[in-house]
PDB file of N, CA, C and O in Angstrom:
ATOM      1  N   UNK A   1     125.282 175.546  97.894  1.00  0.00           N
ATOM      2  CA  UNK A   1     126.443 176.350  98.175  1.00  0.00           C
ATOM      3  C   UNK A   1     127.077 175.843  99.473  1.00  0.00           C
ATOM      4  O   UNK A   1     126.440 175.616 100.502  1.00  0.00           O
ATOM      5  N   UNK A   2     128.276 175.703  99.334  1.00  0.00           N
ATOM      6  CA  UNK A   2     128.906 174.850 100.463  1.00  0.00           C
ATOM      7  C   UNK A   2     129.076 175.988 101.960  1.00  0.00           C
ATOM      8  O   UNK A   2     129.365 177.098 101.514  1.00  0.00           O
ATOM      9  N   UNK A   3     129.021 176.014 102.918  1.00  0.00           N
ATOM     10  CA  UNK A   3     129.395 176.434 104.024  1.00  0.00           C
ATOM     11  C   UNK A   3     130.360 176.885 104.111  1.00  0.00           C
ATOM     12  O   UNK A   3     131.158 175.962 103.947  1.00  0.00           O
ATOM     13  N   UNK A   4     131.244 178.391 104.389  1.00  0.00           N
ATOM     14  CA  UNK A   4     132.402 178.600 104.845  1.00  0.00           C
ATOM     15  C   UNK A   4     132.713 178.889 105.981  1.00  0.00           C
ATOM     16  O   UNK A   4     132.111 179.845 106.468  1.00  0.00           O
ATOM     17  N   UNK A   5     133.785 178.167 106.853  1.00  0.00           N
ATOM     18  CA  UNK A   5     134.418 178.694 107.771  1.00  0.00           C
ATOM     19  C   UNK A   5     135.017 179.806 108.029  1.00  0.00           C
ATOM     20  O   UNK A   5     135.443 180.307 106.989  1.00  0.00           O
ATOM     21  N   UNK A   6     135.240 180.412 108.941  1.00  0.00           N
ATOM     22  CA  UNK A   6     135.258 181.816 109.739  1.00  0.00           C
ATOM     23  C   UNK A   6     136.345 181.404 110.737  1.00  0.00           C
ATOM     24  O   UNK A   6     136.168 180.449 111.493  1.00  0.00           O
ATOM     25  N   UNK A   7     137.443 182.110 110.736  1.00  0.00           N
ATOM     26  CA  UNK A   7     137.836 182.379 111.873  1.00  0.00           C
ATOM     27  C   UNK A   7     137.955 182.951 112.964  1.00  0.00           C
ATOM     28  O   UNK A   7     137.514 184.058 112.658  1.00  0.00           O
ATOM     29  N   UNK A   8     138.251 183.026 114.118  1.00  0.00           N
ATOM     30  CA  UNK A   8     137.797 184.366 114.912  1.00  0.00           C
ATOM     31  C   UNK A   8     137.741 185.721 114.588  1.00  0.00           C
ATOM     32  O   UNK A   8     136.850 186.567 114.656  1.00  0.00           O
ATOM     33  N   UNK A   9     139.499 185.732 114.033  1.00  0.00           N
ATOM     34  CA  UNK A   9     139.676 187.003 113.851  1.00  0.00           C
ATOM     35  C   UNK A   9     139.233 187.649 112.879  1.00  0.00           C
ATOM     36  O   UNK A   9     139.074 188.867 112.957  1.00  0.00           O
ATOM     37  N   UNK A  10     138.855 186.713 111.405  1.00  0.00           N
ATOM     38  CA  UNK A  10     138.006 187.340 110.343  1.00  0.00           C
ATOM     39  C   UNK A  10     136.432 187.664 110.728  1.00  0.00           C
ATOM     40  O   UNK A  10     135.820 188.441 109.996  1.00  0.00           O
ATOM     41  N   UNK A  11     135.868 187.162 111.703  1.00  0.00           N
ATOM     42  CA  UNK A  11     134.817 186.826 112.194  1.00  0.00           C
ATOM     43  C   UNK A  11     134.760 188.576 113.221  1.00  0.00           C
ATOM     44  O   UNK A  11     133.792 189.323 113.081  1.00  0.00           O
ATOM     45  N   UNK A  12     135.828 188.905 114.073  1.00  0.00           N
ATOM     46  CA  UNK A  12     135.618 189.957 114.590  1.00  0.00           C
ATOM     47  C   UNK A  12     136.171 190.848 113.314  1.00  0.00           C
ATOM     48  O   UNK A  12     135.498 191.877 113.375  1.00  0.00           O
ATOM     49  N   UNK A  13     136.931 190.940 112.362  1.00  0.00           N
ATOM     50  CA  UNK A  13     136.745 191.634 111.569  1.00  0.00           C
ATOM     51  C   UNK A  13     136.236 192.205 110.696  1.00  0.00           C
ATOM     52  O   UNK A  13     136.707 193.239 110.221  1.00  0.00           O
ATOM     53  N   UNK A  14     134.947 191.542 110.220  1.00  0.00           N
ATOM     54  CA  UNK A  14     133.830 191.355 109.841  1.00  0.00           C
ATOM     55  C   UNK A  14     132.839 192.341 110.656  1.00  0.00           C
ATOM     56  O   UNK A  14     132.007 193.128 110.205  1.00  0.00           O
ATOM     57  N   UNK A  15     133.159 192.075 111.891  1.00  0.00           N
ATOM     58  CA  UNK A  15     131.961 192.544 112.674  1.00  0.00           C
ATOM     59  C   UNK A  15     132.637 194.159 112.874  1.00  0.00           C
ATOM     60  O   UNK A  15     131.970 195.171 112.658  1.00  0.00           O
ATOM     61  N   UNK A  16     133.864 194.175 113.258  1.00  0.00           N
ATOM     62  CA  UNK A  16     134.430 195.821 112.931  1.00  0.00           C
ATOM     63  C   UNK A  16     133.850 196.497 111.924  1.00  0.00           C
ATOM     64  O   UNK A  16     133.123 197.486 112.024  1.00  0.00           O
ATOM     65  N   UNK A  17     134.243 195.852 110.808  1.00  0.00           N
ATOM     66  CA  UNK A  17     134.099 196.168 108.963  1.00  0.00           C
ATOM     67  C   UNK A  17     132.710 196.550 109.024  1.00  0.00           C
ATOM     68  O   UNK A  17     132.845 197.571 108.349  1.00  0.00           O
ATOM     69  N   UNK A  18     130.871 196.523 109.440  1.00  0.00           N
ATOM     70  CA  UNK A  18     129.610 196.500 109.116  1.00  0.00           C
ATOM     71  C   UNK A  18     129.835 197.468 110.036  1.00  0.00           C
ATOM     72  O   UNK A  18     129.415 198.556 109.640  1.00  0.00           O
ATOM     73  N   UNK A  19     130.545 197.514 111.567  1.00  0.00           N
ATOM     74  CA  UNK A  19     129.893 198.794 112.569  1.00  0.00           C
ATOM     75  C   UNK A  19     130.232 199.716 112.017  1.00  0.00           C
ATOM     76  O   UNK A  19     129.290 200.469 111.772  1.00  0.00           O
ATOM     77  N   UNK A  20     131.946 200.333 111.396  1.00  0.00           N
ATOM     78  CA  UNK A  20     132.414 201.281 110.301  1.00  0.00           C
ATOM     79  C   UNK A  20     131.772 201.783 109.734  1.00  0.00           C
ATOM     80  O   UNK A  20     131.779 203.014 109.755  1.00  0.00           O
ATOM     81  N   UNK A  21     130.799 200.994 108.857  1.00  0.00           N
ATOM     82  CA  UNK A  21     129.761 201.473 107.657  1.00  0.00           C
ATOM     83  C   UNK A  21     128.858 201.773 107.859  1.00  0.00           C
ATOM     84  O   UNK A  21     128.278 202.610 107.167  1.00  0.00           O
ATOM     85  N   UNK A  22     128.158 201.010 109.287  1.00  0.00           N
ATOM     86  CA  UNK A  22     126.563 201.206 109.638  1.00  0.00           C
ATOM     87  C   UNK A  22     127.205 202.986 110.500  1.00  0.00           C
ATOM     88  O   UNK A  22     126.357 203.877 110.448  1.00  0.00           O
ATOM     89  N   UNK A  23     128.364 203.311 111.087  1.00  0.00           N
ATOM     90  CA  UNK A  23     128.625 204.335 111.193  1.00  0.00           C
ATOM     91  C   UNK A  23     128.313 205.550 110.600  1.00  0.00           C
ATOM     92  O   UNK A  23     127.794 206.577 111.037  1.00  0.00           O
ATOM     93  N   UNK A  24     128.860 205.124 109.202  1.00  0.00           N
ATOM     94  CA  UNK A  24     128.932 206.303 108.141  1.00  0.00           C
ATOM     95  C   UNK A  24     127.689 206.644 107.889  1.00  0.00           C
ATOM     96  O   UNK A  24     127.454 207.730 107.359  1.00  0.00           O
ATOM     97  N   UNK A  25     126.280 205.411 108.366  1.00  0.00           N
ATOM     98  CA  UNK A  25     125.203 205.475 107.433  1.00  0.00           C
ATOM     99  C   UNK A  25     125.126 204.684 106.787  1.00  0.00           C
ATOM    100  O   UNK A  25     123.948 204.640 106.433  1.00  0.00           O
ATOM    101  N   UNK A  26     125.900 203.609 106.147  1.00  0.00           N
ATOM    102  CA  UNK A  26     125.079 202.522 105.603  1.00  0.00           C
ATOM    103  C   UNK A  26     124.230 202.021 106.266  1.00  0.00           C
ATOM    104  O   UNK A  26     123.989 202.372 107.421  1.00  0.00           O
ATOM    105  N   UNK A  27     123.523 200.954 105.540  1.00  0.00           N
ATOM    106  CA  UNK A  27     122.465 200.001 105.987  1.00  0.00           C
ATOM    107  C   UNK A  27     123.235 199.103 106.662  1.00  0.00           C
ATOM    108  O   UNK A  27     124.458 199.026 106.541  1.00  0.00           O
ATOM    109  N   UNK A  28     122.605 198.463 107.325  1.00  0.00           N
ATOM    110  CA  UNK A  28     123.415 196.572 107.686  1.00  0.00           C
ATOM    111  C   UNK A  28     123.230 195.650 106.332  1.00  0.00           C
ATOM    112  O   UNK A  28     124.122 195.013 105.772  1.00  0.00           O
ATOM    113  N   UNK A  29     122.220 195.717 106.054  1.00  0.00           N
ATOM    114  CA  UNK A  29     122.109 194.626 104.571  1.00  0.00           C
ATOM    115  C   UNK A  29     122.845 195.363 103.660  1.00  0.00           C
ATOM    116  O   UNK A  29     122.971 194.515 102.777  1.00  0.00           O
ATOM    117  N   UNK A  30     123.421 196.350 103.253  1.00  0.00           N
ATOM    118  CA  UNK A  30     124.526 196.411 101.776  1.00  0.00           C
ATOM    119  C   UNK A  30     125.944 196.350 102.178  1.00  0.00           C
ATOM    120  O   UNK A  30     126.886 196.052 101.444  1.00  0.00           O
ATOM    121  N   UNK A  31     125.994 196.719 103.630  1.00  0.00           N
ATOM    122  CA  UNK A  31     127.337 196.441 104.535  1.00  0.00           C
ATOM    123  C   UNK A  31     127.099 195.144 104.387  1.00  0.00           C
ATOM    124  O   UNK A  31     127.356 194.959 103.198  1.00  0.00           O
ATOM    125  N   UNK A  32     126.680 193.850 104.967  1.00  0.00           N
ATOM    126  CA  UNK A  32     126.638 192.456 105.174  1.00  0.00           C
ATOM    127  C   UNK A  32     126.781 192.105 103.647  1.00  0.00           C
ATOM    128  O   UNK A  32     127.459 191.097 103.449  1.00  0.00           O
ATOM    129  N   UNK A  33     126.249 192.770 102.449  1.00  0.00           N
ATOM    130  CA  UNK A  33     126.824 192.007 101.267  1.00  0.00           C
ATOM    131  C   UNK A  33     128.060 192.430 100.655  1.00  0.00           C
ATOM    132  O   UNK A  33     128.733 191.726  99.902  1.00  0.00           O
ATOM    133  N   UNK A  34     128.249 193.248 100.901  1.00  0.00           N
ATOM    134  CA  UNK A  34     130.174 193.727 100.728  1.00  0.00           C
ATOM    135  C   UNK A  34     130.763 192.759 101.099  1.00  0.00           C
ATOM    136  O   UNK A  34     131.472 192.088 100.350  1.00  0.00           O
ATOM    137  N   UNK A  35     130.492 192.400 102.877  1.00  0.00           N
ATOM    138  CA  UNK A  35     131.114 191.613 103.206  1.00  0.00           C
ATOM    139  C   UNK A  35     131.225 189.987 102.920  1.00  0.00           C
ATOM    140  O   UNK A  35     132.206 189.247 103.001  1.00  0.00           O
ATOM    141  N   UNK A  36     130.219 189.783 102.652  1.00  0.00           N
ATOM    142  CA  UNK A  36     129.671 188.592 102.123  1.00  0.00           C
ATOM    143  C   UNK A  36     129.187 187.557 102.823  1.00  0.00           C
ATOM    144  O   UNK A  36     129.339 186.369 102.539  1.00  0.00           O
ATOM    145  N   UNK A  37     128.464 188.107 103.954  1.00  0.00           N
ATOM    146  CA  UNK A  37     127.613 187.311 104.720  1.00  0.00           C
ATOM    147  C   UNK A  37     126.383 187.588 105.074  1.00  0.00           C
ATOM    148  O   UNK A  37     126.040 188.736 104.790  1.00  0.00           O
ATOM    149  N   UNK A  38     125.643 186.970 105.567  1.00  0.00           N
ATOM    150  CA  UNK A  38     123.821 187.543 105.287  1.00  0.00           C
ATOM    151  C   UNK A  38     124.065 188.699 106.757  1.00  0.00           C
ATOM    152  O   UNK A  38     124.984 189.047 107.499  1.00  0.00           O
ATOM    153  N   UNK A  39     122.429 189.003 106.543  1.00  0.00           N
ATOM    154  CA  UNK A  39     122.521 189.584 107.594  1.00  0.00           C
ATOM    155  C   UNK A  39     122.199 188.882 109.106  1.00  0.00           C
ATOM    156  O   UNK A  39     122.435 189.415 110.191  1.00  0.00           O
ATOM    157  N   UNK A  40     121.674 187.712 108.917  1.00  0.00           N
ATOM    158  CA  UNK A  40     121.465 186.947 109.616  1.00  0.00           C
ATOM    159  C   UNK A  40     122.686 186.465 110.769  1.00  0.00           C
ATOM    160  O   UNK A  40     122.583 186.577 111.991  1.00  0.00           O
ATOM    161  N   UNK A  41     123.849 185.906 110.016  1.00  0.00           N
ATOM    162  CA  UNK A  41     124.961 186.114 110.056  1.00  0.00           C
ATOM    163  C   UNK A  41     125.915 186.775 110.958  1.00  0.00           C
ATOM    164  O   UNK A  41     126.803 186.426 111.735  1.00  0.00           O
ATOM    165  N   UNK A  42     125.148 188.348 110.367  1.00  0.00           N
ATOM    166  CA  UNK A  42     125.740 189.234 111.308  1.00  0.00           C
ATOM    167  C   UNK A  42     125.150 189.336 112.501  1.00  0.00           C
ATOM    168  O   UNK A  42     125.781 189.543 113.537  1.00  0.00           O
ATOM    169  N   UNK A  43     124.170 189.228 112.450  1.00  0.00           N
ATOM    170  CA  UNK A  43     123.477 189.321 114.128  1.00  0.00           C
ATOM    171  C   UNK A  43     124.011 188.242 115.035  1.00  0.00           C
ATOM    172  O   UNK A  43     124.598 188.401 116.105  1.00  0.00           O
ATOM    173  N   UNK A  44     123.764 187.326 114.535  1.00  0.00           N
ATOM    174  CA  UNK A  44     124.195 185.729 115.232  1.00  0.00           C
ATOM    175  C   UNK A  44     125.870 186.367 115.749  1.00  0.00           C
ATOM    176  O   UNK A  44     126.207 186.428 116.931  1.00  0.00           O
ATOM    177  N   UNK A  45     126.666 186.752 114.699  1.00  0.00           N
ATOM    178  CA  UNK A  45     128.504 186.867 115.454  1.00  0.00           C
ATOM    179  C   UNK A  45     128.196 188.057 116.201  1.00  0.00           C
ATOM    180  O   UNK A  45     129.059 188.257 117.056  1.00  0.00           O
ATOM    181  N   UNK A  46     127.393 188.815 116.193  1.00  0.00           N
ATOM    182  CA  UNK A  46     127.242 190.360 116.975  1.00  0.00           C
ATOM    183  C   UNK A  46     126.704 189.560 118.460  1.00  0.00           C
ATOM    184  O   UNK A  46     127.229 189.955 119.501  1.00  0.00           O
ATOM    185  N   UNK A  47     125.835 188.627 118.528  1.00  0.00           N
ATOM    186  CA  UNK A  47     125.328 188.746 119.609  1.00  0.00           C
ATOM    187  C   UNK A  47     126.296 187.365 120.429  1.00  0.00           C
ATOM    188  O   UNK A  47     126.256 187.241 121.654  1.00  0.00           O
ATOM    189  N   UNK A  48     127.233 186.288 119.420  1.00  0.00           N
ATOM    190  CA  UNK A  48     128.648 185.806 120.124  1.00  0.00           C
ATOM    191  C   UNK A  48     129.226 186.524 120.008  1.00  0.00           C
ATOM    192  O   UNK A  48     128.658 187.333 120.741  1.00  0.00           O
ATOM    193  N   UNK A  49     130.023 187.011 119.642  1.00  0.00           N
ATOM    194  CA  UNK A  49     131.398 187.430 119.519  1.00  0.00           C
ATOM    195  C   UNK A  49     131.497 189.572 119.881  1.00  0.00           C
ATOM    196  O   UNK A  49     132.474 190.319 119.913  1.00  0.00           O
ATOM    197  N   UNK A  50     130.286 189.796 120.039  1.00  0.00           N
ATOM    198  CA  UNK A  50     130.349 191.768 120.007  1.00  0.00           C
ATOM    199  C   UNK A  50     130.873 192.163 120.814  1.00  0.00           C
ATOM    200  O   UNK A  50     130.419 193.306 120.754  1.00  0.00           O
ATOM    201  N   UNK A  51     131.676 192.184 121.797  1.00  0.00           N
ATOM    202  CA  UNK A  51     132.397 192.786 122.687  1.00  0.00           C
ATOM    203  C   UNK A  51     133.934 191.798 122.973  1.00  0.00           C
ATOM    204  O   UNK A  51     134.729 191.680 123.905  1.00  0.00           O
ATOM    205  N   UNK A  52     133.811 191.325 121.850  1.00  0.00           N
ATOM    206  CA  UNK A  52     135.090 190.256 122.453  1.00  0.00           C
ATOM    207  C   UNK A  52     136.447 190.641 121.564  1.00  0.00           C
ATOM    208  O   UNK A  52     136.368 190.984 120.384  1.00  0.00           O
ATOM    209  N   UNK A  53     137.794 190.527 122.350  1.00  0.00           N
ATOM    210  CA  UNK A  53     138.881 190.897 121.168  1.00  0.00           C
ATOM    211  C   UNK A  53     139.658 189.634 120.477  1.00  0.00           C
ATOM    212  O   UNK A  53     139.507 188.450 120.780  1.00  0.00           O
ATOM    213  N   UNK A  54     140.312 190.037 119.724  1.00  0.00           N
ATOM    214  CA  UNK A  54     140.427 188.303 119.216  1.00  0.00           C
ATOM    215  C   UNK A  54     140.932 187.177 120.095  1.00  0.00           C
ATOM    216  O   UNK A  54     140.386 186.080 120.208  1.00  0.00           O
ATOM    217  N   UNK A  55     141.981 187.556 120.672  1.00  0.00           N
ATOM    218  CA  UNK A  55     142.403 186.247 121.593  1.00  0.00           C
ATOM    219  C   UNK A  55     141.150 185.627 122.732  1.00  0.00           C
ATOM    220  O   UNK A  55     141.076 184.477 123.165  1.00  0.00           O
ATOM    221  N   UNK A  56     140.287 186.723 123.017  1.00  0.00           N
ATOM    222  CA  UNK A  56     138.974 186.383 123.886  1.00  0.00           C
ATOM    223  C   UNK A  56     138.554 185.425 122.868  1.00  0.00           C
ATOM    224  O   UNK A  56     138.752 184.259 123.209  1.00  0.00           O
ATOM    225  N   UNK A  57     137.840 185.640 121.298  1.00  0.00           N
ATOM    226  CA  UNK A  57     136.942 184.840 120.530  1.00  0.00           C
ATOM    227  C   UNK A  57     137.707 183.823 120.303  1.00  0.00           C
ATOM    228  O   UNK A  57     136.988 182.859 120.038  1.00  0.00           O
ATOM    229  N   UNK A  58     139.252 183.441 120.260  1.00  0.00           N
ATOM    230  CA  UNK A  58     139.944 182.127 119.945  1.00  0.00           C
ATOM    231  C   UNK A  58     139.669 180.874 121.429  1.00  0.00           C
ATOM    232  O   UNK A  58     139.522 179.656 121.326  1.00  0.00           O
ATOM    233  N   UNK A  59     139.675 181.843 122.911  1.00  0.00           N
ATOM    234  CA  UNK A  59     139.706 181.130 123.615  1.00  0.00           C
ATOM    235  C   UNK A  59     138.225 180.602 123.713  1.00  0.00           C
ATOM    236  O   UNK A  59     137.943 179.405 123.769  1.00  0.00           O
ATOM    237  N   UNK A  60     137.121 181.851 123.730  1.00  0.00           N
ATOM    238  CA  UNK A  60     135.887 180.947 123.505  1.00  0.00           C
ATOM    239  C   UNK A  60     135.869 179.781 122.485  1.00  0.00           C
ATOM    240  O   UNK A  60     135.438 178.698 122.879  1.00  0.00           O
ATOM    241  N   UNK A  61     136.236 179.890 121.397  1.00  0.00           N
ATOM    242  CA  UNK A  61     136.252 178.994 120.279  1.00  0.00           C
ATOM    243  C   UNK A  61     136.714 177.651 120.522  1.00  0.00           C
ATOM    244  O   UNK A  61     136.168 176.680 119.998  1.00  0.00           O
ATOM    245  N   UNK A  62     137.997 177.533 121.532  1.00  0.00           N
ATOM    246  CA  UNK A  62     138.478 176.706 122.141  1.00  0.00           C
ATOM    247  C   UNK A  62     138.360 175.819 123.005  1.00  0.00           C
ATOM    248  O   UNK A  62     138.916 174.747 123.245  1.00  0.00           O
ATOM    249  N   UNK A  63     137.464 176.481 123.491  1.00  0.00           N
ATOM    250  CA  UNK A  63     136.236 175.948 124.910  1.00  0.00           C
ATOM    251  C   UNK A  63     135.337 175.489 124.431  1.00  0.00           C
ATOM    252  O   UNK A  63     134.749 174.867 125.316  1.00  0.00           O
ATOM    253  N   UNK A  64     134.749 175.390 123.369  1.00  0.00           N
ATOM    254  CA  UNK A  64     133.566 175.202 122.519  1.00  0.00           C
ATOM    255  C   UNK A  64     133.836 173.577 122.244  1.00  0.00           C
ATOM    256  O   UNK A  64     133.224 172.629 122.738  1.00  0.00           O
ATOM    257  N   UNK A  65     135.011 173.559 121.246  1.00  0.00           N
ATOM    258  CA  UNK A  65     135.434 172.312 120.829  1.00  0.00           C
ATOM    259  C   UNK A  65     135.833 171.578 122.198  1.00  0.00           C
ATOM    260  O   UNK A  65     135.252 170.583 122.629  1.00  0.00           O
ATOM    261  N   UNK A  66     136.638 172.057 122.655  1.00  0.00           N
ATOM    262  CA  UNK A  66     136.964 170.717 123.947  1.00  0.00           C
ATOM    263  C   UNK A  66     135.677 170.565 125.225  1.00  0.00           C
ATOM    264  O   UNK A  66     135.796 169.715 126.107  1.00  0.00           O
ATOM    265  N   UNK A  67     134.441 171.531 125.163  1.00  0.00           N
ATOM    266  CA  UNK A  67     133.263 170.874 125.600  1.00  0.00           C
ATOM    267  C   UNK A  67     132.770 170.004 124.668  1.00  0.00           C
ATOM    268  O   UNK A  67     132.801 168.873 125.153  1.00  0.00           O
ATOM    269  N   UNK A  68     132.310 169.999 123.511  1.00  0.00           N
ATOM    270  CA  UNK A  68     132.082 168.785 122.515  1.00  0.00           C
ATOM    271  C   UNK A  68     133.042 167.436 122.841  1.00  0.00           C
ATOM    272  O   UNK A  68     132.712 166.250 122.875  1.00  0.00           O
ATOM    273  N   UNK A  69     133.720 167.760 122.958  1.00  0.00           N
ATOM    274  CA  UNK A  69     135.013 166.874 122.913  1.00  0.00           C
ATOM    275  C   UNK A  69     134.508 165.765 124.067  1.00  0.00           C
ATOM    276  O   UNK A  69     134.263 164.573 123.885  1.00  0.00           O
ATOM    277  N   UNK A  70     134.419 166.649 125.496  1.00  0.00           N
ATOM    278  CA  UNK A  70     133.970 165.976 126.666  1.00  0.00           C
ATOM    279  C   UNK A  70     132.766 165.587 126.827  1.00  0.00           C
ATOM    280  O   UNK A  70     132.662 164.567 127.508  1.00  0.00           O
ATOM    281  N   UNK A  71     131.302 166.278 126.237  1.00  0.00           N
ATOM    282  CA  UNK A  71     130.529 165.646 125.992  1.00  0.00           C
ATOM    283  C   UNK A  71     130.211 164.155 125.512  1.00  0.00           C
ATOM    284  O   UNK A  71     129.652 163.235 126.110  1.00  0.00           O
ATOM    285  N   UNK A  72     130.761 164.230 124.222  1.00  0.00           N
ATOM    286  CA  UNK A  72     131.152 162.754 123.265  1.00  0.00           C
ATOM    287  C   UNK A  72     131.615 161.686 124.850  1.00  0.00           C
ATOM    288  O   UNK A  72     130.904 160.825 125.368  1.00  0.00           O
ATOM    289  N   UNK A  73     132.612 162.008 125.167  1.00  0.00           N
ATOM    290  CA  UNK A  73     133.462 161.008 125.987  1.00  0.00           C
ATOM    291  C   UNK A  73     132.661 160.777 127.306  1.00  0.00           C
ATOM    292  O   UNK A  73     132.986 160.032 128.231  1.00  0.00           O
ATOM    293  N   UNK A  74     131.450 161.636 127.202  1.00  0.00           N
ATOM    294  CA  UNK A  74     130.884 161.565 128.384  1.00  0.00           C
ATOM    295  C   UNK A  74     129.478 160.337 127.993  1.00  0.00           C
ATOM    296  O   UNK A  74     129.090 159.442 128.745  1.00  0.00           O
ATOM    297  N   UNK A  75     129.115 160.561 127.056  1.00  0.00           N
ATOM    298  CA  UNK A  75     127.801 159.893 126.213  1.00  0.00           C
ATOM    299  C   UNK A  75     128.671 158.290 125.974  1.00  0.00           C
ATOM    300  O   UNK A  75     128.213 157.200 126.318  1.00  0.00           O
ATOM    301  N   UNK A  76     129.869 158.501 125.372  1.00  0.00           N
ATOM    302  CA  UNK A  76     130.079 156.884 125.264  1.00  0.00           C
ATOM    303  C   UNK A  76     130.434 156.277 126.436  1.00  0.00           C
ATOM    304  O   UNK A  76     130.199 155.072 126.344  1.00  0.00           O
ATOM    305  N   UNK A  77     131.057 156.681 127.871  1.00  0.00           N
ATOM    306  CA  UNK A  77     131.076 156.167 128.840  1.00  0.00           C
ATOM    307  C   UNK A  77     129.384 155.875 129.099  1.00  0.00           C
ATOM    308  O   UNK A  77     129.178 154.678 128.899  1.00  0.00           O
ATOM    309  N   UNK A  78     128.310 156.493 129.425  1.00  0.00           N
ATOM    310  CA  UNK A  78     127.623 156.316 129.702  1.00  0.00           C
ATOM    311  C   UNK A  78     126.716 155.059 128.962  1.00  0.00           C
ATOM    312  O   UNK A  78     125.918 154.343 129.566  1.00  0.00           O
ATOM    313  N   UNK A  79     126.993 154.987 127.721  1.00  0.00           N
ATOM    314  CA  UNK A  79     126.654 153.634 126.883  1.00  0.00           C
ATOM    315  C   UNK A  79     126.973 152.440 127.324  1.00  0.00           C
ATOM    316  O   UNK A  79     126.216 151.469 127.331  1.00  0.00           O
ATOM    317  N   UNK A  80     128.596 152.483 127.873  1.00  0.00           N
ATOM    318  CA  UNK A  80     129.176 151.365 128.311  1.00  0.00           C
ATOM    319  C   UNK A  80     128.973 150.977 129.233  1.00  0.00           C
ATOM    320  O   UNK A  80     129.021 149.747 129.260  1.00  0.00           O
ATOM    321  N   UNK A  81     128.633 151.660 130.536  1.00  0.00           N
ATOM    322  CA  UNK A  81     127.946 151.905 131.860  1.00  0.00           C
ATOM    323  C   UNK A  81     126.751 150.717 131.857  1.00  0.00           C
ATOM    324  O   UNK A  81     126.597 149.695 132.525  1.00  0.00           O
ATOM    325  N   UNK A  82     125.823 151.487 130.553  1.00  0.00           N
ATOM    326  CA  UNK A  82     124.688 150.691 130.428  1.00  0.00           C
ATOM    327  C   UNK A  82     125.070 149.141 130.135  1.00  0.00           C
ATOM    328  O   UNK A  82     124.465 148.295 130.794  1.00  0.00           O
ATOM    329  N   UNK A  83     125.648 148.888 129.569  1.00  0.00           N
ATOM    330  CA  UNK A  83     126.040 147.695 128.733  1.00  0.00           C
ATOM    331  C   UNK A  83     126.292 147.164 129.932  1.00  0.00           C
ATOM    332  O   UNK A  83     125.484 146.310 130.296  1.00  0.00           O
ATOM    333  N   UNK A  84     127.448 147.496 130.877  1.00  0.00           N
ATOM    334  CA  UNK A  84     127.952 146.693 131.621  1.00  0.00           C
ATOM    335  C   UNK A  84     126.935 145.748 132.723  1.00  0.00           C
ATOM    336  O   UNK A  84     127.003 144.602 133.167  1.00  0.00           O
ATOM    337  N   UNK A  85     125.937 146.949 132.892  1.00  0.00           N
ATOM    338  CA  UNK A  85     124.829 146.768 133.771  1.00  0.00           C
ATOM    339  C   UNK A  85     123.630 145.248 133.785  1.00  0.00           C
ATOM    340  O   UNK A  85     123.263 144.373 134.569  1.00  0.00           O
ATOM    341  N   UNK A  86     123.345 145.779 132.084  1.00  0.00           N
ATOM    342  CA  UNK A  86     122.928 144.547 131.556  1.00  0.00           C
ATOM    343  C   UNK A  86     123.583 143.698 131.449  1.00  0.00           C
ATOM    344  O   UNK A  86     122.804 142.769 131.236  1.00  0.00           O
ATOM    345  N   UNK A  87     124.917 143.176 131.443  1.00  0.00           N
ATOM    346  CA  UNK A  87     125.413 141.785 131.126  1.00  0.00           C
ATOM    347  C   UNK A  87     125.726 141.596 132.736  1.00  0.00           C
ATOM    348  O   UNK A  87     125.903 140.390 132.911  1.00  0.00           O
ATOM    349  N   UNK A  88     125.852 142.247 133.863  1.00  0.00           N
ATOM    350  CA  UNK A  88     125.746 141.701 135.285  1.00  0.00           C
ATOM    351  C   UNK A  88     124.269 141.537 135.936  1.00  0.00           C
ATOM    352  O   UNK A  88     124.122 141.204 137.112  1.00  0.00           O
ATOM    353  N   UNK A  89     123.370 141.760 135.204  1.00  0.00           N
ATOM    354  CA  UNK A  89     121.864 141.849 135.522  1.00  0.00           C
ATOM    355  C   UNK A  89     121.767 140.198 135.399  1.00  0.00           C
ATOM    356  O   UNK A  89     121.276 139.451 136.245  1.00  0.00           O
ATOM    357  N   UNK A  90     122.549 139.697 133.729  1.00  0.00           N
ATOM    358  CA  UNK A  90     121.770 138.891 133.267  1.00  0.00           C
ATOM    359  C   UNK A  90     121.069 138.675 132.294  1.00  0.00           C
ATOM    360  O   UNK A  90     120.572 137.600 131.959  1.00  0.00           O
ATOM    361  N   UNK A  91     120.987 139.751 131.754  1.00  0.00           N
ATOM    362  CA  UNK A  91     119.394 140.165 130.791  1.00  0.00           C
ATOM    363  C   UNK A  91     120.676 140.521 129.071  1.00  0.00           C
ATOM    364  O   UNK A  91     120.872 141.531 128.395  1.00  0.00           O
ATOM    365  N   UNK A  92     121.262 139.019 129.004  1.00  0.00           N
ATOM    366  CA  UNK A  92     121.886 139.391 127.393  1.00  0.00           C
ATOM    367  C   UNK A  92     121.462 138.636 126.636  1.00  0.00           C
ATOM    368  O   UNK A  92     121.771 138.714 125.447  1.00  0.00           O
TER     369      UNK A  92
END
């Protein structure tokens, strides 16, 4: 079964949608399959995303990717670093 993406705001809506129900008295597991995500799921976005409103979870989301982003650019400088090292050492 392929993976689906989530967006923030379905992602905090989601997490609205289970507190509603676990309100009324539902369970979390027949709330989480209405919704159609495990319950696993739900804990994991409850314990990112539970106090956040959507433009908060877009900007985290945002920060997420452009740390990856800088990571990467940080790992291949550091490759080249190496490289450079060895061919002024001598040792190619």
């Amino acid at each position: 079964m392929p993976r689906k993406s989530y967006t923030p705001e379905a992602i905090i809506q989601h997490l609205r949608t289970v507190e509603l129900e676990t309100g009324k008295g539902v369970a979390v597991v027949e709330v989480c399959r209405k919704v159609g995500i495990t319950e696993q799921t739900y804990y994991r976005w409850k314990k990112e995303y539970g106090g956040l409103r959507v433009d908060q979870a877009k900007r985290l989301k945002a920060l997420a990717q452009e740390n990856l982003r800088l990571k990467r650019i940080v790992a291949d400088q550091a490759v080249d670093l190496s490289i450079l090292k060895e061919v002024a050492s001598g040792n190619f």
